[in-house]
C-alpha positions in Angstrom: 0.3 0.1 -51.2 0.4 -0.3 -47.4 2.1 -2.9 -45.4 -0.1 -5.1 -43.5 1.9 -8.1 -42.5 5.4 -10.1 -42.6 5.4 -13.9 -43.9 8.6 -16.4 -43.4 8.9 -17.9 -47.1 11.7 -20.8 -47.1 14.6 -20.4 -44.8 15.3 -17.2 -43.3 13.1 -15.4 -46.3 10.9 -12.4 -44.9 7.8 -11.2 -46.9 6.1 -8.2 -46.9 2.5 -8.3 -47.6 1.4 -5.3 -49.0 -2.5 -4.1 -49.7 -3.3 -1.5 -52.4 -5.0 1.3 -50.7 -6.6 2.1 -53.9 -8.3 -1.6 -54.7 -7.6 -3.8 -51.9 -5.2 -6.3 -53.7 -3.1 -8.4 -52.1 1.0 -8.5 -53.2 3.9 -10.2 -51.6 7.3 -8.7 -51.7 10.6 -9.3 -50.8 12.1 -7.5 -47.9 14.8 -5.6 -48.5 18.2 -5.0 -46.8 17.3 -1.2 -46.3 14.0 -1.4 -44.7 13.3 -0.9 -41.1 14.0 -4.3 -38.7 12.0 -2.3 -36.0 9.1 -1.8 -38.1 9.3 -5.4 -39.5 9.2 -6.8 -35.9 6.0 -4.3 -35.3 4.0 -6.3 -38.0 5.1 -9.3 -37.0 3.7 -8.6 -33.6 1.2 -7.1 -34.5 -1.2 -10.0 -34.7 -0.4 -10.8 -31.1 -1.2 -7.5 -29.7 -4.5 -7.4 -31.3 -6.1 -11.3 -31.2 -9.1 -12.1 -33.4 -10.8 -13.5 -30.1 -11.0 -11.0 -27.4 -9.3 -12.0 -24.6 -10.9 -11.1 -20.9 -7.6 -11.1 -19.0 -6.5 -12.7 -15.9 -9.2 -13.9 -13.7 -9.3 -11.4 -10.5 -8.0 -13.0 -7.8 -10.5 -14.7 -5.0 -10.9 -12.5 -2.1 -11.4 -14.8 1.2 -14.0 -13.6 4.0 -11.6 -12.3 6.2 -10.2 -9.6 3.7 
């Protein structure tokens, strides 16, 4: 099992999403008070850091004739 992604369940709850590396499934665990806030945070961001839609970035600014 790998972790893939964290979940908010309730209040304040935090979910691990794990996937079997073996047959894919899909499990949900508790976090636990022992695992890693650091690497929680890196899941959680994770989605952020790599969108679905590729994004092109800031438009380049104009440059005006004189420059």
């Amino acid at each position: 099992m790998e972790p893939i992604a964290v979940t908010v369940r309730g209040e304040r709850r935090w979910m691990l999403i794990h996937r079997c590396t073996h047959c894919g499934r899909l499990r949900m665990n508790r976090t636990a008070a022992d695992d890693s806030v650091l690497l929680l945070m890196q899941l959680a961001a994770a989605p952020l850091a790599t969108p679905p839609i590729p994004y092109p970035g800031p438009a380049a600014p104009a440059r005006d004739a004189m420059g």
